[in-house]
Every structure is written in structure tokens, then in C-alpha cells.
C-alpha positions as CSV (number, residue, x, y, z in Angstrom):
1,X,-23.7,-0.5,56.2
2,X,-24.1,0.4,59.8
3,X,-21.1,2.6,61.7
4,X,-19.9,4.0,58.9
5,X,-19.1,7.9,58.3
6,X,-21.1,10.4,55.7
7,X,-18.5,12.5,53.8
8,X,-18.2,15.9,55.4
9,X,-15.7,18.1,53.3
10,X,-15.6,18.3,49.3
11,X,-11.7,16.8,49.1
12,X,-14.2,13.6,50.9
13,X,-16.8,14.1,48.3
14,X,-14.5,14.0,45.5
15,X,-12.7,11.6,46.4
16,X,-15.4,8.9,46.4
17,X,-17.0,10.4,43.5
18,X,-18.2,8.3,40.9
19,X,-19.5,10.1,38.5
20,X,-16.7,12.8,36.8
21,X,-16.8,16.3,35.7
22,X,-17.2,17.0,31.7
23,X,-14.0,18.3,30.3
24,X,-13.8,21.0,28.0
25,X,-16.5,24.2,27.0
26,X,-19.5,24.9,28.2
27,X,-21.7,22.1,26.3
28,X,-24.7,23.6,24.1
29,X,-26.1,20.9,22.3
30,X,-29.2,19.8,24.5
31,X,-29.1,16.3,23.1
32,X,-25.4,15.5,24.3
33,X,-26.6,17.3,27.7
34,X,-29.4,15.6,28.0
35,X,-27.3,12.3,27.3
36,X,-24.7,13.0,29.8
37,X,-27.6,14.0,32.3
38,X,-29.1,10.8,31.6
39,X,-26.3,8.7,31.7
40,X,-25.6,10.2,35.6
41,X,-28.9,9.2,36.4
42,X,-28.4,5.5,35.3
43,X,-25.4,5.3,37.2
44,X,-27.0,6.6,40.5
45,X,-30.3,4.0,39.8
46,X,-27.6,1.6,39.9
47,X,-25.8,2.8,43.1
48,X,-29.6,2.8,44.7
49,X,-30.5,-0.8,43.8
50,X,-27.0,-2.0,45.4
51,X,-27.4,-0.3,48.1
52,X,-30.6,-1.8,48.7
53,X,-30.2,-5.2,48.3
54,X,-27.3,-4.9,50.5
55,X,-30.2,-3.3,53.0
56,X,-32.2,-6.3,52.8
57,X,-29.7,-9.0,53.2
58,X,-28.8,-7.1,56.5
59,X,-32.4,-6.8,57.2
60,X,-32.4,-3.6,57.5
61,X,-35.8,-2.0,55.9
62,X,-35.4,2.1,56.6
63,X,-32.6,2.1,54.5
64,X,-34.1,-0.5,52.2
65,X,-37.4,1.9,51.9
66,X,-35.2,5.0,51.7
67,X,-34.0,3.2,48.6
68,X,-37.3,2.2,47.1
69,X,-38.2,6.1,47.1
70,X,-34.8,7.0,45.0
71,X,-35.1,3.8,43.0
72,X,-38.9,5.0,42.0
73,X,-37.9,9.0,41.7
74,X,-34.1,8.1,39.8
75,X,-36.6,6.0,37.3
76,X,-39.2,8.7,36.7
77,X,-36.3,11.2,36.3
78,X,-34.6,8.8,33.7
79,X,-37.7,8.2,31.8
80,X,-38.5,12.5,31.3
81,X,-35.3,13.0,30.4
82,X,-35.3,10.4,27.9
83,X,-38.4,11.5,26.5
84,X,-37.5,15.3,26.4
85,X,-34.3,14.5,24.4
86,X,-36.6,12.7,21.8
């Protein structure tokens, strides 16, 4: 966790990507958007909470707390989006 590099240029960015790009048209049905929007957010709540339980075996609690604030904020994102697509 410590040492390492943050991605500087977008060919860096894209290549550890995780989450990919919709193919096709320009998407106007708000419940697939919403889904798709949703679905993103589940995926980086899940990046968040492995990130910080690797932070707290290495005991290190900044970037353990740094995760409990995108942990709280990728749930309450998750949760409005689920109940505007209702």
C-alpha cells in the first residue's frame, strides 16, 4: 500500500480501469441509466472496503479513515439512486 505510484496520464487511467465504457447510442431510458450508474457505484463500494481492510491489517488508519468517508458517501449515493429509479 505504501511506495506505490498514483496514475498520472489517461493511457495509466485506462489501463487500470475497472469499470468500462457503455457501447453504443447515447442511452435515454433513465431506468437502465440509473442501473448502470448504480451498478458503478457498487463496484467502487467494493474497491473501498478492500482497500480498507487491507489499511487496517497494515495498520495504517489515515487511509483506513479516508475509506470510512467513501465507504459512508458510495452507500448514501447507492441508496438515492436506487430510490430515484423506483
Amino acid at each position: 500500500m505504501e511506495g506505490g505510484k498514483p496514475a498520472s496520464r489517461m493511457k495509466d487511467f485506462l489501463e487500470n480501469a475497472d469499470i468500462e465504457e457503455v457501447e453504443g447510442e447515447f442511452e435515454k431510458d433513465i431506468k437502465k441509466i440509473f442501473e448502470v450508474l448504480n451498478d458503478d457505484y457498487k463496484h467502487l463500494l467494493k474497491l473501498a472496503k478492500e482497500i480498507k481492510k487491507d489499511a487496517d491489517s497494515e495498520e495504517n488508519y489515515l487511509v483506513s479513515a479516508d475509506m470510512d468517508e467513501l465507504i459512508a458517501s458510495y452507500s448514501k449515493s447507492i441508496w438515492m439512486i436506487s430510490q430515484a429509479s423506483k
